[in-house]
N, C-alpha and C positions, 0 to 999 in steps of 0.2 A: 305573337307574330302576325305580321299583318301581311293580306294576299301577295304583294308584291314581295315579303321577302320570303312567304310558302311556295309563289313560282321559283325564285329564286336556289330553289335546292335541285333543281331539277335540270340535266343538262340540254342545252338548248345553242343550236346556232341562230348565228343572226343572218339569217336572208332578206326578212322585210325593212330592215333599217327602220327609220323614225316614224313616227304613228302618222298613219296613213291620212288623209284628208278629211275631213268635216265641212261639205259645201250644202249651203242650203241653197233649194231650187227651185226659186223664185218665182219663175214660170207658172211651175206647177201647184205654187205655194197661191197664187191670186188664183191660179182659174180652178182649185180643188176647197179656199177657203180658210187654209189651216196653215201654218207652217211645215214646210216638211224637209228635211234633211239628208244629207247619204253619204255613208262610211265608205268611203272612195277605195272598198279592198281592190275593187276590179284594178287599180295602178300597181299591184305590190312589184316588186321589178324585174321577176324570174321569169322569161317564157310568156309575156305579154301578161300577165296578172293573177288575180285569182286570189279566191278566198283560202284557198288548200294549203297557200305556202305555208300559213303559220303554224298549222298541225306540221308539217314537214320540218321545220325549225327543230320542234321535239321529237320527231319519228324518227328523224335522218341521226341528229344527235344520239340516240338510241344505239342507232344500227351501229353506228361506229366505236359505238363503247364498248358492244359486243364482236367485233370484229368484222363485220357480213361485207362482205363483196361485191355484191347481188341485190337491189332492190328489186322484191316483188309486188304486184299487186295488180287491180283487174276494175274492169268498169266496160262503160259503151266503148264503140268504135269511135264517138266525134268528144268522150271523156274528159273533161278539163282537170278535173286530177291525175289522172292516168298521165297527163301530158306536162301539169309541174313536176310528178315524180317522176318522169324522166328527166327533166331540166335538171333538178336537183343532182340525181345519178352520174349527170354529164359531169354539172359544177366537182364534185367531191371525186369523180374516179371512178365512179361503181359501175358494174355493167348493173342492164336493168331489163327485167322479163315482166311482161302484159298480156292478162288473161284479158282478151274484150269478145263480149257479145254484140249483137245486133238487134238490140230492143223492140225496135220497129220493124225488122222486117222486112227491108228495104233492098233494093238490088241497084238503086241509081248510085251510077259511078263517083258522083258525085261526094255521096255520104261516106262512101267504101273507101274512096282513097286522097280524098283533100282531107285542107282544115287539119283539125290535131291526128290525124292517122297521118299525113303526111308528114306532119313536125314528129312525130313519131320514129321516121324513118330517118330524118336526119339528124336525132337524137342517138342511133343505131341501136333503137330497142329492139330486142328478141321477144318477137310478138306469136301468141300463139291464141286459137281463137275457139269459140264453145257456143255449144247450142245455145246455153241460157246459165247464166250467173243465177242457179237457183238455190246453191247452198256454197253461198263465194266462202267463208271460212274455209269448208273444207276443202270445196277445190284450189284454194291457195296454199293449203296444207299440201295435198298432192303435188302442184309442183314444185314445192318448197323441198319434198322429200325428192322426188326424179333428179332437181339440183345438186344436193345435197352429196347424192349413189356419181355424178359427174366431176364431184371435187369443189363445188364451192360452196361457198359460206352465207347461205340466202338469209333475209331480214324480211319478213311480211308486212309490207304496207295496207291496214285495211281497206275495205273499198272506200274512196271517199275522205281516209285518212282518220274515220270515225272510232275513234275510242277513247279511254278516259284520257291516253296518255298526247294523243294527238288535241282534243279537244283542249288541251291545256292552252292550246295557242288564242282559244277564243273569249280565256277567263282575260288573256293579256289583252286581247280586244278589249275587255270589257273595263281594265284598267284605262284605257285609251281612252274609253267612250265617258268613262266619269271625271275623268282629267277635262275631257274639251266639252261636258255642261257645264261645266261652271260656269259657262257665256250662254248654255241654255235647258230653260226645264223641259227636258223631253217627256211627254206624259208617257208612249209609247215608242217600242222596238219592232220594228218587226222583219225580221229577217226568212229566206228562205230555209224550209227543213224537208230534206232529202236521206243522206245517210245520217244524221241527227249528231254528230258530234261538233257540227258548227255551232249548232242549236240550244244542246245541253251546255257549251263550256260558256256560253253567254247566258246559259241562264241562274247557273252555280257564278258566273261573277257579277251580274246584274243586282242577284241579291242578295250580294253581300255589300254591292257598292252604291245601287241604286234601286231599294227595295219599295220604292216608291211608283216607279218605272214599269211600267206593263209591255212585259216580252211576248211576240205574237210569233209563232210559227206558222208561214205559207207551204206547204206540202208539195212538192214535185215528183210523186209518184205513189202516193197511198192514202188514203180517205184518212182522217183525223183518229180515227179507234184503228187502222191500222199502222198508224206511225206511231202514236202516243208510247206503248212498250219500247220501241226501239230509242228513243228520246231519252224517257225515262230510268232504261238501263244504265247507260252513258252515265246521265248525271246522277244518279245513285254510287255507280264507280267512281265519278268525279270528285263526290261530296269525302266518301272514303278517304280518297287517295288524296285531299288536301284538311281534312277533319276539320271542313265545315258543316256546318248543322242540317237539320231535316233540309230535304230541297224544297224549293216553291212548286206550286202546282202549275201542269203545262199546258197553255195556250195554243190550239191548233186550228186554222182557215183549213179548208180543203174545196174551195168553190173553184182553182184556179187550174188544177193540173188533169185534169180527164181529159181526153179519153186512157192518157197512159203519157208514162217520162217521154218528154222528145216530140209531143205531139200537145201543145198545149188547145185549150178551147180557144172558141171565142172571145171568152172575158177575159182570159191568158191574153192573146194577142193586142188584144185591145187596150190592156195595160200596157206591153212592150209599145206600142204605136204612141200612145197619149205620154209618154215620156219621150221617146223619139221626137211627138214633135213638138212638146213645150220648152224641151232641153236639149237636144240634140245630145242624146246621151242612149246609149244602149244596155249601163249596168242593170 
């Protein structure tokens, strides 16, 4: 059985429609020396974009087979998964509760109540709010249960969308991604790793489809020895749950995200700029 028909067992809506874009960035590609490319998730169609929807394809599928009424789940105040899985909730019916903290610390009005806390409200999520996402499992257990004593049928979205069974949306990335080389040998991948299930499900499909391929995870909020376990659970679970073989060993940057999520460096910003202004692109 080969990957596409092992996703295939698996219930899945279709929100992203046909595999996302493949543009190279020409710009960037003369003034950096190398060819360089970019998986156009930031277009997927739900709620202005995002890499999230495709774990949502399988999560939300999920929810609904088990009956849930109720999506939950938790992140920042300005959250971009927080903010497709309310889209999601609108699209299908579900009412939808968000656990968000405030990372940074912040009191400008600005962060508090635009941007995706705003689409939030016009999602008519039921938002509830916490010192610090320090043990989100549980605390998404906790409101799962407070729901549950009120009459409905909650479904826990993790944070981020991150687990084996969300992460499967990124092995379908990764089918994508070796469909559309065949017009190009990509030596390297390298994608952002934050709650690591984007991370791991491209790295359990990468090597099985493109084990030639070097996958680099950029970290948005943990130094390299502290994301790496969180990456490698995922794809451990992943490998499992589609009975592919030992995983590859995982690639991690961490020069880009300090001083903490939401606050990038210098050389954070400096990448977002030198793309902005070679491409007038923000992904």
């Amino acid at each position: 059985m080969n990957l596409q028909q092992q996703l295939a067992q698996f219930p899945r809506l279709d929100f992203v429609g046909p595999a996302t874009p493949l543009e190279k960035l020409s710009r960037l590609s003369d003034y950096l020396g190398r060819e360089i490319y970019i998986k156009r998730d930031d277009v997927t169609p739900m709620a202005m974009g995002g890499n999230k929807l495709r774990k949502l394809e399988f999560l939300a599928a999920d929810a609904l087979r088990q009956g849930a009424d109720t999506l939950v789940t938790a992140g920042a105040i300005q959250s971009n998964h927080v903010r497709q899985t309310a889209a999601v909730a609108a699209k299908l019916g579900l009412h939808c509760v968000a656990l968000l903290e405030n990372p940074i610390a912040t009191q400008a009005e600005n962060y508090l109540t635009n941007g995706n806390r705003l689409l939030l409200n016009l999602f008519n999520v039921e938002v509830q709010m916490c010192d610090a996402l320090d043990d989100p499992q549980r605390q998404l257990a906790d409101v799962a249960t407070r729901l549950e004593a009120q009459g409905f049928r909650p479904y826990v979205v993790p944070v981020g969308g991150s687990n084996a069974l969300g992460a499967l949306g990124y092995v379908q990335c990764a089918l994508e991604i070796a469909e559309q080389a065949r017009e190009v040998a990509f030596g390297s991948v390298v994608v952002a790793s934050g709650s690591a299930g984007t991370h791991a499900g491209l790295a359990v499909g990468l090597q099985q489809l493109l084990p030639e391929c070097e996958l680099i995870g950029v970290t948005v909020s943990r130094t390299a020895q502290q994301q790496l376990p969180k990456v490698e659970q995922i794809q451990q679970e992943l490998s499992a749950l589609l009975h592919v073989g030992e995983p590859a060993s995982i690639v991690l940057w961490d020069d880009y995200f300090a001083p903490q999520y939401g606050m990038p460096n210098d050389e954070g910003t400096a990448a977002v700029q030198l793309l902005a202004q070679q491409e007038g692109d923000f992904a």
